[in-house]
C-alpha positions in Angstrom: 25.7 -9.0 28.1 25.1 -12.5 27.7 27.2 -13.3 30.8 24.9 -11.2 33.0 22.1 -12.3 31.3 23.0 -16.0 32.7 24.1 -14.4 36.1 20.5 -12.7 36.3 18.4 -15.9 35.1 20.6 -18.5 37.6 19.5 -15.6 40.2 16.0 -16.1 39.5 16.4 -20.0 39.1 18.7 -20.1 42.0 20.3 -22.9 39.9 24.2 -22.2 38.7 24.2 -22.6 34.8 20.3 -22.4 34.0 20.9 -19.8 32.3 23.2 -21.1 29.9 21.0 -24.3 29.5 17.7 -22.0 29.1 19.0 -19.8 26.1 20.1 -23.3 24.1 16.9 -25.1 25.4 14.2 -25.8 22.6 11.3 -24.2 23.2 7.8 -25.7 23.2 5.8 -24.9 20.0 1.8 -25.4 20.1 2.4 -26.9 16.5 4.8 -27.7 14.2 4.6 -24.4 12.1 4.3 -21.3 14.6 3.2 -17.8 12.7 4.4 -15.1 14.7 3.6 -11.2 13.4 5.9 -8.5 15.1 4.3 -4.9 14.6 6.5 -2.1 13.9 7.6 -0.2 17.2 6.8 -2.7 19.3 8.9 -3.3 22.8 11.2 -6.1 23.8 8.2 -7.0 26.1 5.9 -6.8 23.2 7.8 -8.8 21.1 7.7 -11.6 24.1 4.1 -11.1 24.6 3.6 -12.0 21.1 5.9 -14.6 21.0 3.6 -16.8 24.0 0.5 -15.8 22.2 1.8 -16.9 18.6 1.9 -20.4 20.8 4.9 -21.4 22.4 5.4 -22.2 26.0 7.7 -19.5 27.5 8.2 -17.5 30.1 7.5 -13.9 28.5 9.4 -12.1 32.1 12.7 -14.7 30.9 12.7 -14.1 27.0 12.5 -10.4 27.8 15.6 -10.0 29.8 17.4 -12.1 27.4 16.0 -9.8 24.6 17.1 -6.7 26.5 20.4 -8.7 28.2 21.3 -9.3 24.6 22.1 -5.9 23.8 19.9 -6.5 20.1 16.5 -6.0 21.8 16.2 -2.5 19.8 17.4 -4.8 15.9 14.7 -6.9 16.7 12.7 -5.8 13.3 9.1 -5.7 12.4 7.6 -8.6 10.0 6.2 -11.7 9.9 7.7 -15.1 10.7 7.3 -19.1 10.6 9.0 -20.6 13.7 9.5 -24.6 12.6 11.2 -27.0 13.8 14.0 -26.6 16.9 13.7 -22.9 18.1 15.6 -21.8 21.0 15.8 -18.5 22.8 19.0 -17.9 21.3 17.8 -19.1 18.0 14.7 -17.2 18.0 16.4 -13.6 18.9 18.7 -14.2 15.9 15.9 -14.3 13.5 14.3 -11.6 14.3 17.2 -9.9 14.5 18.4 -10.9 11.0 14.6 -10.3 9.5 14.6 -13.7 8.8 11.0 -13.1 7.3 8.4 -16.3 6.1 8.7 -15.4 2.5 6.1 -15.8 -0.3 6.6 -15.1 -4.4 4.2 -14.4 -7.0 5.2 -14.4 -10.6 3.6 -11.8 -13.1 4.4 -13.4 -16.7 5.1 -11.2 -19.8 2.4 -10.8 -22.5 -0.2 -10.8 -19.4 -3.3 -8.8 -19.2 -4.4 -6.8 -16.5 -6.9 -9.1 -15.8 -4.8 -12.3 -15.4 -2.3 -10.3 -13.5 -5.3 -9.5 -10.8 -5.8 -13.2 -10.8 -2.5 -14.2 -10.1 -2.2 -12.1 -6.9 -6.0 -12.9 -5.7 -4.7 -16.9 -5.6 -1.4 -15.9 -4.3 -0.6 -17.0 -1.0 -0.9 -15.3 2.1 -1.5 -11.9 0.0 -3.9 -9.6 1.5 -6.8 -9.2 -1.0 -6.9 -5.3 -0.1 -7.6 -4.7 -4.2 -10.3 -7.4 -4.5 -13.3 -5.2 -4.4 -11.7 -2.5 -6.2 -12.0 -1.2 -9.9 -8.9 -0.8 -12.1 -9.8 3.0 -12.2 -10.0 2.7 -8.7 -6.9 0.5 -8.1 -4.4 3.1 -9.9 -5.9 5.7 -8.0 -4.7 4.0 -4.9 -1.3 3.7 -6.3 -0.9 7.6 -6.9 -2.1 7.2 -11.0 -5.4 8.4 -11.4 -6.6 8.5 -15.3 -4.0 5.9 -16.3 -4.9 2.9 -18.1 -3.6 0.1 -15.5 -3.0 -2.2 -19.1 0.9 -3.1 -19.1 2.1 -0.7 -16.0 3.7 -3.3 -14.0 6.9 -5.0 -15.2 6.7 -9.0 -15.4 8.9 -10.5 -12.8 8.9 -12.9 -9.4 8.2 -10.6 -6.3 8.8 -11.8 -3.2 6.6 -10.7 -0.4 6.3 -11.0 3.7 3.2 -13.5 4.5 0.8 -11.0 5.6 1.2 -8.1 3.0 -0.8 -6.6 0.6 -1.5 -7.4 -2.9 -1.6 -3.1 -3.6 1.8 -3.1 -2.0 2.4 -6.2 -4.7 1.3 -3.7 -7.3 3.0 -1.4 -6.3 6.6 -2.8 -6.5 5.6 -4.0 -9.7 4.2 -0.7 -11.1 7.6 1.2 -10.1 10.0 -1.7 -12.0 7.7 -0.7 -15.2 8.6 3.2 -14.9 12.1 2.3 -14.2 12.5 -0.1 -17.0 10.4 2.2 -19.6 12.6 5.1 -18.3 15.8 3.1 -19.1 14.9 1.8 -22.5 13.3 5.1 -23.7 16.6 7.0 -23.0 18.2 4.0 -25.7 15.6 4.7 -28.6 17.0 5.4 -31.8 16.8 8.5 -33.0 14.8 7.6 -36.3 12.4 5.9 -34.3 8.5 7.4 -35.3 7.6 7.0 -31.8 6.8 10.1 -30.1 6.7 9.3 -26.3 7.7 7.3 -23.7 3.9 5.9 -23.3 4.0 5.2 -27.5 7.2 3.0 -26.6 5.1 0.6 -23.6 2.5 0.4 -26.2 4.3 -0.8 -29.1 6.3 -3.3 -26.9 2.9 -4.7 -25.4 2.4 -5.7 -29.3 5.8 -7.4 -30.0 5.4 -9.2 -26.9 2.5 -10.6 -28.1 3.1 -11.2 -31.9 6.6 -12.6 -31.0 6.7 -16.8 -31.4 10.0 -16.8 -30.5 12.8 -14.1 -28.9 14.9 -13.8 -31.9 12.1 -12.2 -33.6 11.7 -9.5 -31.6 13.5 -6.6 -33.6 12.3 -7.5 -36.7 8.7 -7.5 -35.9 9.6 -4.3 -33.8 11.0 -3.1 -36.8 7.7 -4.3 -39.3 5.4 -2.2 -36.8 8.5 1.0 -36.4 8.5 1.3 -40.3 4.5 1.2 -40.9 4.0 4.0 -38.2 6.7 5.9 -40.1 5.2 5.5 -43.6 1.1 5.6 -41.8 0.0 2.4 -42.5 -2.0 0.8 -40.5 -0.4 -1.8 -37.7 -3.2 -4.6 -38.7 -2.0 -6.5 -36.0 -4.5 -9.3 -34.5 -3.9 -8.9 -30.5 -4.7 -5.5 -30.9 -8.0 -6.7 -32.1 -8.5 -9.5 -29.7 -7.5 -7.2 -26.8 -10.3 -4.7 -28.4 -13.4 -7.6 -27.9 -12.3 -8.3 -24.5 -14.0 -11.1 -22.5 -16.6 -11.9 -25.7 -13.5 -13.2 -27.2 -14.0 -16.8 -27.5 -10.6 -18.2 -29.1 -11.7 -17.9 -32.6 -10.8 -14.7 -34.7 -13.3 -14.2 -37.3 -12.8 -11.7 -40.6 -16.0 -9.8 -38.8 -13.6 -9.5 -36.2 -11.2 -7.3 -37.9 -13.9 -5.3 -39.3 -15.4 -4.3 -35.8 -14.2 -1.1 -34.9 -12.9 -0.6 -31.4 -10.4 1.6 -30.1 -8.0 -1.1 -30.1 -8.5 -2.4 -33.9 -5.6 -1.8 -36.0 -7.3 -3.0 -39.0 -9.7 -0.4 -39.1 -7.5 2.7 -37.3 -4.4 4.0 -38.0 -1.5 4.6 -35.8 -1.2 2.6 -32.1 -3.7 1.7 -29.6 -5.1 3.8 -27.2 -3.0 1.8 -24.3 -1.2 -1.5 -24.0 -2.6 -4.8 -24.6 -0.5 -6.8 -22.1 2.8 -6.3 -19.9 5.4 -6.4 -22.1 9.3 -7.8 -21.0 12.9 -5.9 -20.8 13.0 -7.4 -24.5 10.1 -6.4 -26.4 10.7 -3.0 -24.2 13.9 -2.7 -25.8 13.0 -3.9 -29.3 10.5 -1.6 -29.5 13.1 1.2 -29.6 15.8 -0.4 -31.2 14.3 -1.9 -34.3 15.9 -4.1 -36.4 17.3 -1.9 -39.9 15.2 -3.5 -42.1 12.6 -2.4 -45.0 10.6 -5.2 -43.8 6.5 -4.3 -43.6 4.9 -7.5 -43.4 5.7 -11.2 -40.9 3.8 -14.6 -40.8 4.3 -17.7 -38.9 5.9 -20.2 -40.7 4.8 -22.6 -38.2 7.6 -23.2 -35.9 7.4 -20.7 -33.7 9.4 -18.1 -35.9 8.5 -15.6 -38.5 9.1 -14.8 -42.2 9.4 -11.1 -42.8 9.1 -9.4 -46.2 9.5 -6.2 -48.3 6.7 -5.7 -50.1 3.1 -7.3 -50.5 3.8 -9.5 -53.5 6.9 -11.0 -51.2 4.8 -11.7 -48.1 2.1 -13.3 -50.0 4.0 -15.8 -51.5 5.2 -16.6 -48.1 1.4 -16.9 -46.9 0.9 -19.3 -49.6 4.2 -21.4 -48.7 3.6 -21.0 -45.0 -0.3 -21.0 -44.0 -1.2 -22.7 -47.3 1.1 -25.0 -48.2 1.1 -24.2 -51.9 
């Protein structure tokens, strides 16, 4: 194909070997990055239509034959692209061809709100804003979950995205991994666990994400939280709280705090939350279910990141006194 392709193009030059210097020749580019956006379905003329009005200098009648010539004019895919640098026809067919996207990432971090995971795609780059305007209520609608919360839905992970698409399509992506990973770490749960659903599970690990100082903690203060539920007795667990006052939070938890009933307050309400308080990871998801074996009801910081976990109340206040009071 590429052989006639020359033997057409030297036809139209009327110059033996153009066409062999043509397809190798770098191609004029109006700057130094070109965006070029390829729509789905469109033609081998299309696609050379849009190539000249992306902004570079070429004979759209040429780069069609070669595109149809080439025999790949119908794997030319859809997407959008950065021509840099030197780009040739040859070059330039390959690429689109190969789906050699312009690639963007945004990275949703564990323990996040909802909130903060909305502000992460809003100052991502080249992400279409098509949830800016939206509500949360609004926003899970659009992604097939009307009712549900949209606290801790969507797993914590680097997504790559096309320049161009859509922060909803972002959502998405990220919305499915959480199902998928709840799915697979609910099927693991021990069978002592007090947890009655797969929903109790996401709520639970949105807590140990965000009472855990350091990894290795995980399963025990999954287990601290698995053995109150069992026994009743109330979670008393802070982020619950802070979740519960939302943006009148102001860094400082007071002991009014705690006694402010919310949906979300564990001091004052037994049994979980209503919904998640962040996204949790594939760790606290799995910690969650898998408890450490422990008798363990209490945990405080020691102050290095990591946690000292005891029996009974007498034990953990010592600990408070070592630990937060220095005595």
């Amino acid at each position: 194909m590429r052989f006639l392709f020359v033997v057409l193009l030297a036809a139209v030059l009327g110059l033996g070997g153009a066409g062999y210097s043509w397809l190798n020749r770098p191609l004029d580019l109006s700057a130094p990055t070109v965006d070029l956006s390829i729509e789905p379905g469109s033609s081998a003329r299309e696609v050379a239509m849009d190539v000249a009005d992306a902004g570079v200098a070429v004979d759209t009648t040429l780069l069609y034959w070669w595109f149809r010539l080439s025999g790949k004019s119908r794997q030319i895919k859809a997407g959008s692209y950065e021509l840099t640098g030197v780009v040739t026809p040859q070059t330039l067919l390959r690429k689109l061809v190969n789906g050699e996207e312009a690639l963007r990432s945004v990275t949703l971090v564990e323990g996040w709100t909802f909130r903060q995971v909305r502000e992460a795609l809003k100052k991502a780059d080249q992400l279409k804003p098509l949830t800016q305007d939206l509500s949360p209520e609004a926003i899970m609608a659009q992604l097939g979950k009307p009712g549900q919360h949209p606290e801790g839905r969507f797993f914590p992970d680097t997504y790559t995205y096309a320049k161009g698409s859509s922060d909803l399509a972002v959502l998405q992506r990220a919305q499915r991994a959480m199902e998928k990973r709840l799915a697979a770490a609910w099927a693991l749960r021990d069978p002592a666990s007090p947890l009655q659903s797969a929903d109790d599970a996401l709520v639970l690990a949105s807590i140990v994400e965000k009472e855990t100082g350091r990894a290795s903690d995980r399963p025990m203060v999954a287990s601290v939280f698995n053995n109150r539920l069992r026994i009743g007795m109330r979670l008393q667990t802070d982020p619950t709280v802070i979740y519960g006052l939302g943006e009148s939070f102001d860094g400082n938890l007071r002991k009014n705090d705690l006694l402010t009933d919310t949906p979300w307050n564990t001091y004052t309400r037994t049994g979980l939350p209503p919904t998640p308080i962040a996204m949790p990871g594939k760790a606290s998801l799995i910690a969650a279910v898998q408890p450490a074996q422990s008798k363990a009801l209490y945990f405080v910081a020691r102050g290095d990141g990591t946690s000292q976990f005891s029996a009974s109340l007498d034990e953990h206040n010592r600990a408070v006194n070592k630990y937060q009071r220095g005595q």
